[in-house]
ZADO-343489 format. One record per residue (C-alpha): x, y, z; residue in one letter. Coordinates in Angstrom, 3 decimals, padded with zeros to 6 digits, always signed. Example, Ala and Ser with C-alpha at 12.3 -4.5 7.8 and 13.67 -1.06 7.14 Angstrom:
BEGIN
<rec east="+012.300" north="-004.500" up="+007.800" r="A"/>
<rec east="+013.670" north="-001.060" up="+007.140" r="S"/>
***
This chain:
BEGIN
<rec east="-010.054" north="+020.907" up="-021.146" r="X"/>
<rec east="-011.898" north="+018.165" up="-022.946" r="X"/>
<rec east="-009.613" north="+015.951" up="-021.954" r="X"/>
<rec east="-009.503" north="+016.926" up="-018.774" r="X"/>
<rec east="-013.648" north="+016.678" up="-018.743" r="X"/>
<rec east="-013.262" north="+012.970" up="-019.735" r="X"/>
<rec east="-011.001" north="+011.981" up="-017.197" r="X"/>
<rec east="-012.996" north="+013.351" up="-014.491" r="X"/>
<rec east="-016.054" north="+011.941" up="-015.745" r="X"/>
<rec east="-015.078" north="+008.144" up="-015.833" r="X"/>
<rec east="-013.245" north="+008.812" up="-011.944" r="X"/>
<rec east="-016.258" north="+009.825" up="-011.009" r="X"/>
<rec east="-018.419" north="+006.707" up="-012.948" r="X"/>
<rec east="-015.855" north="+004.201" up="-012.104" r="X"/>
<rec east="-016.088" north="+005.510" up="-007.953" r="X"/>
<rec east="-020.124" north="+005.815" up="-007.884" r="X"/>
<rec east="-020.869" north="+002.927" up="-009.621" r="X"/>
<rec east="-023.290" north="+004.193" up="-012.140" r="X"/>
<rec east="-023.511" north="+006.947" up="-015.158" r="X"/>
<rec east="-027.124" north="+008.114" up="-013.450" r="X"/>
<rec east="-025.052" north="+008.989" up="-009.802" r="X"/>
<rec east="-022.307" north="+010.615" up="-011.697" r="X"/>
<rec east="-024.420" north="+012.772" up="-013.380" r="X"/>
<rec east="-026.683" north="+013.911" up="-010.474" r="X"/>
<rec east="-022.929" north="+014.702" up="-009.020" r="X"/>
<rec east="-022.488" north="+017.051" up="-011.449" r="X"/>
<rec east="-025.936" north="+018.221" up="-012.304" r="X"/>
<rec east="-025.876" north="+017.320" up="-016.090" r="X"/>
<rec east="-028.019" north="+014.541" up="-017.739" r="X"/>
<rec east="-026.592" north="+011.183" up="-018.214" r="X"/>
<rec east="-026.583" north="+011.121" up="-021.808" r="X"/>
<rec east="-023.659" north="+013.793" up="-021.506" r="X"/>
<rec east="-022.139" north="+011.595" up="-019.309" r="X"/>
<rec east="-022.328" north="+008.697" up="-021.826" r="X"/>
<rec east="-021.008" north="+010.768" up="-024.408" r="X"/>
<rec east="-017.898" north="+011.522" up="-022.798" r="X"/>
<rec east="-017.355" north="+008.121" up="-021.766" r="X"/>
<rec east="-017.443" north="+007.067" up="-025.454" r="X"/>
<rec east="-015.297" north="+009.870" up="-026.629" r="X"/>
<rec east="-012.822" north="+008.986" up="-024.202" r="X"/>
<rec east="-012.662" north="+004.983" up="-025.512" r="X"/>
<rec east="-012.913" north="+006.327" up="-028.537" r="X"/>
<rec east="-009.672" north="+008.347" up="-028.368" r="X"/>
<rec east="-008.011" north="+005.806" up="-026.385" r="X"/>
<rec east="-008.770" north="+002.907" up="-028.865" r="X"/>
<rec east="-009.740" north="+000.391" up="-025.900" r="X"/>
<rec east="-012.677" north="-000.688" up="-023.862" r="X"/>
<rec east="-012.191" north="+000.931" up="-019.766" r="X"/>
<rec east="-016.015" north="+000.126" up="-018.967" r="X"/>
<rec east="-018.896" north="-002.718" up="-019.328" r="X"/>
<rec east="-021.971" north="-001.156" up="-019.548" r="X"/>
<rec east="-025.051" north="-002.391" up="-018.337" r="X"/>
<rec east="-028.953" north="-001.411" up="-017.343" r="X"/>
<rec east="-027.978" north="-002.742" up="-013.706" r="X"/>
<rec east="-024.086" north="-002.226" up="-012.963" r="X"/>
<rec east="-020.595" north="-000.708" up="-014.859" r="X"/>
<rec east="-017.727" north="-003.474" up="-014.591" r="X"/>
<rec east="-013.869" north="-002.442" up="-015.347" r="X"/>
<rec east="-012.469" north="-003.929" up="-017.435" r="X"/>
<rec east="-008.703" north="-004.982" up="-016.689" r="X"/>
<rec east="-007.655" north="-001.818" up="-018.879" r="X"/>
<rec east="-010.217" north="+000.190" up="-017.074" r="X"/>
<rec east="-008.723" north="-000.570" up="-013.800" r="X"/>
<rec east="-005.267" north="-000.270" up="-014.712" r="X"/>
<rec east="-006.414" north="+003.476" up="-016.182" r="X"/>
<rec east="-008.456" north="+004.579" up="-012.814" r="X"/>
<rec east="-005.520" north="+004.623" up="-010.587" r="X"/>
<rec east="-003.311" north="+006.449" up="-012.943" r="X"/>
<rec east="-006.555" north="+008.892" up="-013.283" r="X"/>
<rec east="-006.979" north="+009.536" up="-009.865" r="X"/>
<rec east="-003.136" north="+010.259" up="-009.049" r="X"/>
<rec east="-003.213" north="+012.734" up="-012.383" r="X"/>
<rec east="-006.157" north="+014.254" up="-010.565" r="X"/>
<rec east="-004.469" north="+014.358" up="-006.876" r="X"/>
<rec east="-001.599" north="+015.860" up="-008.262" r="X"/>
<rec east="-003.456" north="+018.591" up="-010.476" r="X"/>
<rec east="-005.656" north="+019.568" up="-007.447" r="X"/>
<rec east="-002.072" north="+019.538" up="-005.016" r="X"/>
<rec east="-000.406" north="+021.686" up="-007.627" r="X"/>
<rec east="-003.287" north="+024.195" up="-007.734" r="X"/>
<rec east="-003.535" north="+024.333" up="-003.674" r="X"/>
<rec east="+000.031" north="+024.923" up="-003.249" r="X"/>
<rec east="-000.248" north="+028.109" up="-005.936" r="X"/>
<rec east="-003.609" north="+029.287" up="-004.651" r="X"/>
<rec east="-002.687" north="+028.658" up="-000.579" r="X"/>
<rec east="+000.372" north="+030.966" up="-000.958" r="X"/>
<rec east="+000.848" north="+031.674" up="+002.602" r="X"/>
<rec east="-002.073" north="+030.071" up="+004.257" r="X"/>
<rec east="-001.314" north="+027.271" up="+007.226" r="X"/>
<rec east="-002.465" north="+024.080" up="+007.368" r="X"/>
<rec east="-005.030" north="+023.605" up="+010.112" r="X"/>
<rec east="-008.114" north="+021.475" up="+011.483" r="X"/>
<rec east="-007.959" north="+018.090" up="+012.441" r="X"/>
<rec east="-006.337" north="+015.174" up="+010.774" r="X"/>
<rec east="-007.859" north="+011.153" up="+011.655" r="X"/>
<rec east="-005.217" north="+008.801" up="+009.934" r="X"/>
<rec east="-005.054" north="+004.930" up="+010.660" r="X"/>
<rec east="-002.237" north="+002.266" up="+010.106" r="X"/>
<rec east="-001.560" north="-001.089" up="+010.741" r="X"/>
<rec east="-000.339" north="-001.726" up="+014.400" r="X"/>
<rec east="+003.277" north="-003.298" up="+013.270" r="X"/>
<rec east="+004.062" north="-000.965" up="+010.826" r="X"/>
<rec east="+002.230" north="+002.065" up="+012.595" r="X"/>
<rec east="+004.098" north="+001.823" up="+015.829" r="X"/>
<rec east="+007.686" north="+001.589" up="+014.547" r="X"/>
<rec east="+007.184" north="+004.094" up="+010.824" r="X"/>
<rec east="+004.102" north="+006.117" up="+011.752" r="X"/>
<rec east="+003.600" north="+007.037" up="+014.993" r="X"/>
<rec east="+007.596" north="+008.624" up="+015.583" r="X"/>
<rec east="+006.286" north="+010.780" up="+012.212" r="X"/>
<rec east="+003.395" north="+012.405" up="+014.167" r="X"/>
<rec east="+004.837" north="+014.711" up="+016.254" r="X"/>
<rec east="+007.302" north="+015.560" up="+013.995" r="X"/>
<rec east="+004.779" north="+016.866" up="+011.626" r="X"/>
<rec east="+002.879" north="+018.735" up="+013.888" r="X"/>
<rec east="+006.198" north="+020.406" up="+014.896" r="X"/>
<rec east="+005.325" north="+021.621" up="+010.947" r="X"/>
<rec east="+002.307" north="+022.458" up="+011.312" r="X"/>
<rec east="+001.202" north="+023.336" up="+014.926" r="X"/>
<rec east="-002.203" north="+024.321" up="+014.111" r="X"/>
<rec east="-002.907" north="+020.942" up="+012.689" r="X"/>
<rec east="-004.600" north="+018.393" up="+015.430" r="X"/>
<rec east="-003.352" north="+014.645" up="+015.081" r="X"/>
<rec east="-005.477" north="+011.578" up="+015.819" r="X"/>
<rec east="-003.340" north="+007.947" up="+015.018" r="X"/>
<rec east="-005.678" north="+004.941" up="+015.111" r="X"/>
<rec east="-003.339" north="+001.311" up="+015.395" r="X"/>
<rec east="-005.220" north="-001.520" up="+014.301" r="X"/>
<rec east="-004.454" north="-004.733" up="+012.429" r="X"/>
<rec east="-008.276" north="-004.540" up="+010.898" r="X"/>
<rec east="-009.200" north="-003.328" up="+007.815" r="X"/>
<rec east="-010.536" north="-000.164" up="+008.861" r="X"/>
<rec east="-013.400" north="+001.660" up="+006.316" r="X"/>
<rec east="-011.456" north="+004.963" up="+005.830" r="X"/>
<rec east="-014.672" north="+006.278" up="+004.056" r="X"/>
<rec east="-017.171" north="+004.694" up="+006.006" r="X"/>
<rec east="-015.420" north="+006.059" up="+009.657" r="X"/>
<rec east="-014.241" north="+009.836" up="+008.814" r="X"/>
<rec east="-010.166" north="+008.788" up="+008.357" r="X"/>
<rec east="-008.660" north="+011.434" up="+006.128" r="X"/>
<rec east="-005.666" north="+009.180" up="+005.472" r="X"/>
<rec east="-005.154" north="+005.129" up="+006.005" r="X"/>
<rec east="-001.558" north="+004.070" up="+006.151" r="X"/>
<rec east="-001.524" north="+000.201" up="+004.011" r="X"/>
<rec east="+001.186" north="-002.277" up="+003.780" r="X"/>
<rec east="+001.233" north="-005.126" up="+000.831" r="X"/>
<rec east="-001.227" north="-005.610" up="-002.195" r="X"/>
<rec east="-004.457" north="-003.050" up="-002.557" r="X"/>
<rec east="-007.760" north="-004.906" up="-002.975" r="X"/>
<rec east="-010.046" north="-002.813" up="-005.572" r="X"/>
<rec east="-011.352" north="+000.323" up="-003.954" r="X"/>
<rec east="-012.458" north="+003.584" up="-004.761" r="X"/>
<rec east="-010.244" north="+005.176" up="-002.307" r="X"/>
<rec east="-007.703" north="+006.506" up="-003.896" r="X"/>
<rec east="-004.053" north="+005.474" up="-003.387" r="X"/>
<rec east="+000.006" north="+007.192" up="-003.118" r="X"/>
<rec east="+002.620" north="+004.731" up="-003.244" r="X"/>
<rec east="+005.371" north="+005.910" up="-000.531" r="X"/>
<rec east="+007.723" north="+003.194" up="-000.316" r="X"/>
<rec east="+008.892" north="-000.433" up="-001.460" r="X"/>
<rec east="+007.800" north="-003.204" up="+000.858" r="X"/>
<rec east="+009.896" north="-006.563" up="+000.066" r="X"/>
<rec east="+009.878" north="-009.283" up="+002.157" r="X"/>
<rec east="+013.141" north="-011.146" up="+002.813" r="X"/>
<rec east="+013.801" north="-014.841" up="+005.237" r="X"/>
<rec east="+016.449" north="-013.677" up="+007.943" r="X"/>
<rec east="+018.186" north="-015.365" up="+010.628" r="X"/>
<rec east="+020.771" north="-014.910" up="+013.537" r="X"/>
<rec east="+024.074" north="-015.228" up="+012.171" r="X"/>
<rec east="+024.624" north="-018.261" up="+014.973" r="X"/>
<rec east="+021.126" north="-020.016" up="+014.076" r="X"/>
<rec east="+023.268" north="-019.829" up="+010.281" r="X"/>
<rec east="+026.231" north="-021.278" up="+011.720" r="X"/>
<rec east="+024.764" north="-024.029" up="+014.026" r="X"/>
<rec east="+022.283" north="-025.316" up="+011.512" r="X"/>
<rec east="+023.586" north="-024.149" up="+007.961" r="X"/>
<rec east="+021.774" north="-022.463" up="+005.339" r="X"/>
<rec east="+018.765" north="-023.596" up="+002.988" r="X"/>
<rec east="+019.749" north="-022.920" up="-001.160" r="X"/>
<rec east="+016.237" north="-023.522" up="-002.098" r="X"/>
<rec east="+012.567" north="-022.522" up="-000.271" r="X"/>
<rec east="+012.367" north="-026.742" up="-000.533" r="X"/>
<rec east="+014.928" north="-026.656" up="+002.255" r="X"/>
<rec east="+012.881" north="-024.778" up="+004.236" r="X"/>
<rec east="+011.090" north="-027.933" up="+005.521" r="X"/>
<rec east="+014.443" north="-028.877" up="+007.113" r="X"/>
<rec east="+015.256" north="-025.724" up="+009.498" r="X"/>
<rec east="+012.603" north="-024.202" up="+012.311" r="X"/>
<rec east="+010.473" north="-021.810" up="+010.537" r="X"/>
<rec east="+008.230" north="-018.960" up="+012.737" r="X"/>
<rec east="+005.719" north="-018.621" up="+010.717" r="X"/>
<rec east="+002.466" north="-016.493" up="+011.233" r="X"/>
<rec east="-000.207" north="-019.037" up="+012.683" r="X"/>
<rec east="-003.107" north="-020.249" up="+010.594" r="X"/>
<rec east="-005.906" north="-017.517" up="+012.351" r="X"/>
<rec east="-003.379" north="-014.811" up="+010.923" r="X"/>
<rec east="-004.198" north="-012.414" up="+007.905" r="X"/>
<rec east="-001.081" north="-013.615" up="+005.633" r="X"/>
<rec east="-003.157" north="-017.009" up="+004.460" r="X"/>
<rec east="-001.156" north="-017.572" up="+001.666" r="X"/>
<rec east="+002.054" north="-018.153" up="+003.135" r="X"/>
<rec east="+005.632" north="-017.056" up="+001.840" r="X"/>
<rec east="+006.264" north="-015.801" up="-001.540" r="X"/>
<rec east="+009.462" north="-017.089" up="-003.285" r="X"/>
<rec east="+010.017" north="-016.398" up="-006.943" r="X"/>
<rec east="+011.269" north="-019.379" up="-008.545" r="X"/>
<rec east="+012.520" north="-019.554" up="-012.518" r="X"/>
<rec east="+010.375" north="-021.102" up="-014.874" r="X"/>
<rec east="+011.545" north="-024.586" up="-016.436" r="X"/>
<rec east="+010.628" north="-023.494" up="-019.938" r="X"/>
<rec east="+013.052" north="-020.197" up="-019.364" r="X"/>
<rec east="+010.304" north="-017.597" up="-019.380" r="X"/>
<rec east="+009.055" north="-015.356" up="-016.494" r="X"/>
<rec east="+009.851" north="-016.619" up="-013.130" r="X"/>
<rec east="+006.895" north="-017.781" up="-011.447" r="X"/>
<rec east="+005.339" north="-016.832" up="-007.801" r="X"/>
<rec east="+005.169" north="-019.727" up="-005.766" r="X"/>
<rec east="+003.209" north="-020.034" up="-001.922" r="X"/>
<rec east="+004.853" north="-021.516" up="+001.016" r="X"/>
<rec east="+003.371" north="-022.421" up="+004.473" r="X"/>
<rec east="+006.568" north="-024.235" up="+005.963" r="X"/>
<rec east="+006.090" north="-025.146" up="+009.791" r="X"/>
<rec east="+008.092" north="-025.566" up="+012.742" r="X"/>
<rec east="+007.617" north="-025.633" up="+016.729" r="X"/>
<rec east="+006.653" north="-022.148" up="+017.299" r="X"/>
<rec east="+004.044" north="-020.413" up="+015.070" r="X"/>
<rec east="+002.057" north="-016.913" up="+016.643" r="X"/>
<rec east="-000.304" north="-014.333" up="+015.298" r="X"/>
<rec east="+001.615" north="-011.525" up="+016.145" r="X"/>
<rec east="+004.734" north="-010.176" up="+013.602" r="X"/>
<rec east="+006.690" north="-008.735" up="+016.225" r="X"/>
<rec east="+007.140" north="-011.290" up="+018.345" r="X"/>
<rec east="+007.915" north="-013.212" up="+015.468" r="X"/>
<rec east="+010.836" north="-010.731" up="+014.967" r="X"/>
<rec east="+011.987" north="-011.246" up="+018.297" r="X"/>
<rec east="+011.654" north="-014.789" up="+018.753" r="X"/>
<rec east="+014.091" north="-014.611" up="+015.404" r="X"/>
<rec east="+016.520" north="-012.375" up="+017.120" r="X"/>
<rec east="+016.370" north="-014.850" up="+020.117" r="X"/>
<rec east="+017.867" north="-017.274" up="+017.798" r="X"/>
<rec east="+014.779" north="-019.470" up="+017.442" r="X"/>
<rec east="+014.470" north="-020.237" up="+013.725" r="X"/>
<rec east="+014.328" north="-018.502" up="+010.254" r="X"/>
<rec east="+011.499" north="-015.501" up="+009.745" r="X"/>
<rec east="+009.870" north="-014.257" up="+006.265" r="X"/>
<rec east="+009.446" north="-010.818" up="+007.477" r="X"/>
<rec east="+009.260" north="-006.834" up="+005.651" r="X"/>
<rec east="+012.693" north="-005.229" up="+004.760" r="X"/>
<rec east="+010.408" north="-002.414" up="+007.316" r="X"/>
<rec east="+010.712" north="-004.162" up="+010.241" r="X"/>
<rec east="+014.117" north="-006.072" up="+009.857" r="X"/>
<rec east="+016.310" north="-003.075" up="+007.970" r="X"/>
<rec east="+018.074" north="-002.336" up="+010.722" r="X"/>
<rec east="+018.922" north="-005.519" up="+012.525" r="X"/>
<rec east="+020.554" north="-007.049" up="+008.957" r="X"/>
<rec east="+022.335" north="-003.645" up="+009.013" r="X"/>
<rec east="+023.356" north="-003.793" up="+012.311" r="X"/>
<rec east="+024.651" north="-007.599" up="+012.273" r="X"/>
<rec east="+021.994" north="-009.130" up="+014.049" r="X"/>
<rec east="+020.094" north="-010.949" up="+011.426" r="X"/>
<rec east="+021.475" north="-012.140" up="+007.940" r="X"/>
<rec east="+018.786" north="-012.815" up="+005.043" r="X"/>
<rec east="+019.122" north="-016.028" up="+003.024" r="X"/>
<rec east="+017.440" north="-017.439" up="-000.107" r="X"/>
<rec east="+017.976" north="-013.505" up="-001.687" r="X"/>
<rec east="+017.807" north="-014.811" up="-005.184" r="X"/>
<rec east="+014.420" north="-016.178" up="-004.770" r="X"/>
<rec east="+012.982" north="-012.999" up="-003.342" r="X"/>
<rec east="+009.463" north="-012.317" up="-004.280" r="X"/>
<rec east="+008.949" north="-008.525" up="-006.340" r="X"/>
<rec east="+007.914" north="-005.816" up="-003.551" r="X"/>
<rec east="+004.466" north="-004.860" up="-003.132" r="X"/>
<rec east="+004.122" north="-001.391" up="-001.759" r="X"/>
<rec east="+003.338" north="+000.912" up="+001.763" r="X"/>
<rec east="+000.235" north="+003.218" up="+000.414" r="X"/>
<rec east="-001.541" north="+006.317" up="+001.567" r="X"/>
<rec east="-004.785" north="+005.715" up="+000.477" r="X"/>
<rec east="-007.242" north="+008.686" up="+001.409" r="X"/>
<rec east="-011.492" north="+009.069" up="-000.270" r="X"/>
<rec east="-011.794" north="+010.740" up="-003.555" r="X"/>
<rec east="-012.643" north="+014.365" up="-002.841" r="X"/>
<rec east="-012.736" north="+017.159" up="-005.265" r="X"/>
<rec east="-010.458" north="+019.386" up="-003.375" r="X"/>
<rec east="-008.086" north="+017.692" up="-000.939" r="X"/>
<rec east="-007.670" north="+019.324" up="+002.554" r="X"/>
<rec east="-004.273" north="+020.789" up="+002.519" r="X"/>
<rec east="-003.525" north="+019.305" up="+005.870" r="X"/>
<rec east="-004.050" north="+015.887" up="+004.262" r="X"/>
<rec east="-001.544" north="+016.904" up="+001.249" r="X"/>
<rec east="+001.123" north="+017.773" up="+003.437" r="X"/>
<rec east="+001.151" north="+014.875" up="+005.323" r="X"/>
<rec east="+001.294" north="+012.243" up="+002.536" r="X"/>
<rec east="+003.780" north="+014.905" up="+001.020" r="X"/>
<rec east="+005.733" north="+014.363" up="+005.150" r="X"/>
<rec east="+005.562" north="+010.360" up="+004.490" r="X"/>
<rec east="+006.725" north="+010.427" up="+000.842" r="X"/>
<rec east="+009.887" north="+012.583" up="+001.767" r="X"/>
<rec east="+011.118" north="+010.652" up="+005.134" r="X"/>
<rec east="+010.329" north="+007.301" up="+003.681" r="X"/>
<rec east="+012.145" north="+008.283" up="+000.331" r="X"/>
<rec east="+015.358" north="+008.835" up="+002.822" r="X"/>
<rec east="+018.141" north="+006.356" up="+002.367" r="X"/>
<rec east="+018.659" north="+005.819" up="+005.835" r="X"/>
<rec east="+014.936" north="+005.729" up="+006.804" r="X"/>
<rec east="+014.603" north="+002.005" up="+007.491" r="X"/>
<rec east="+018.042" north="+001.183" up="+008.798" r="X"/>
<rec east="+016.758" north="+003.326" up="+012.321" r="X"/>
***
């Protein structure tokens, strides 16, 4: 139960931001609170927080240890609700937002499927390419595609997101295909245009020249047609148009299907992730539990993203 105690206790320091709002949380002083922050290092053997008068800082440990934390947590709370909820039904309402891409193809079908579940449960789906404050606006659940930026929300991995270059078989045939990302420069690339989110371009890993751990190396190759939008991107692709860097989400089922072929494999970049990422709350609405549980178990299907 100690144990337990400690890991609650730094959550709940590393989320607020201080030892004094942490304690007022819980109604104890913040000396306690600084005692089982110690004990915790102290059993650990390594440094999760920089204390100061004005502000706590993670350290790299610290940060690594807070999302591991806060799924432990999740899934204690989850296995408690399913034993103490016996028989009761998921109801209320349930606010979730995804990105508009990624929404509209591997969210949105999901929706009334789970109310089918669950028909006392109420369903809004926001769309929307912006980073939307899923604290800060009432979302129980935000849908995210690609690297997390720190937050205190707290976050499920569903799914692998990998991002491969693909092409019409006939663009292939007409124009050959590149061996290296350096060839890139010679083929039409659709690229996102400048105003887009993904500044940093296409990720290739490429094999260190000492023989150590490949390194990740940024692209921004060109070509005659660039556009903010993914999808028509994707279709401009299919069209015949050029080569795409695009997710394994969105062209699954065309390299399946025969209508696009993926080159430069061996320099793939390592997948990032598609998250739920919902606030830290004490007890998790059921509602909100079942659904991530829904995502995790249709986008754990093998045929999932070939459809």
């Amino acid at each position: 139960m100690d144990k337990l105690k400690q890991l609650e206790t730094f959550v709940a320091v590393a989320t607020r931001g201080s030892l004094t709002a942490a304690a007022k949380a819980e109604g104890v002083a913040p000396a306690i609170i600084g005692r089982r922050l110690d004990a915790l290092e102290a059993r650990l053997g390594v440094k999760l927080m920089v204390r100061t008068t004005r502000r706590i800082t993670l350290t790299h440990e610290g940060s690594a240890f807070l999302e591991d934390c806060q799924r432990l947590l999740v899934d204690m709370a989850n296995a408690e609700a399913s034993v103490s909820a016996g028989g009761v039904k998921a109801s209320g309402h349930l606010r979730i937002t995804a990105p508009a891409g990624f929404g509209r193809r591997h969210v949105a079908p999901l929706v009334p499927r789970f109310r089918e579940l669950h028909p006392e449960v109420t369903i809004s789906l926001n769309l929307s390419d912006r980073v939307v404050d899923v604290a800060g606006e009432a979302y129980d659940c935000a849908v995210r595609v690609g690297d997390l930026p720190d937050s205190s929300l707290v976050s499920v991995r569903l799914a692998d997101n990998r991002r491969l270059c693909v092409a019409t078989p006939k663009y292939l045939q007409q124009h050959g295909r590149p061996q290296v990302p350096a060839d890139l420069t010679r083929f039409d690339c659709l690229a996102l245009s400048s105003d887009a989110s993904q500044t940093r371009g296409w990720a290739f890993s490429m094999p260190a020249a000492d023989g150590g751990e490949p390194e990740i190396v940024h692209m921004r190759p060109g070509g005659p047609l660039d556009c903010t939008d993914g999808q028509v991107l994707r279709e401009w692709c299919l069209a015949g148009y050029g080569i795409a860097w695009r997710s394994t989400w969105e062209v699954e089922a065309d390299i399946a299907a025969g209508r696009l072929e993926s080159v430069l494999d061996e320099f793939a970049a390592p997948p990032n992730g598609v998250y739920a990422l919902f606030p830290q709350r004490k007890h998790l609405a059921l509602r909100v539990r079942l659904w991530i549980d829904f995502l995790k178990h249709e986008y754990a299907r093998p045929d999932f993203w070939k459809t």
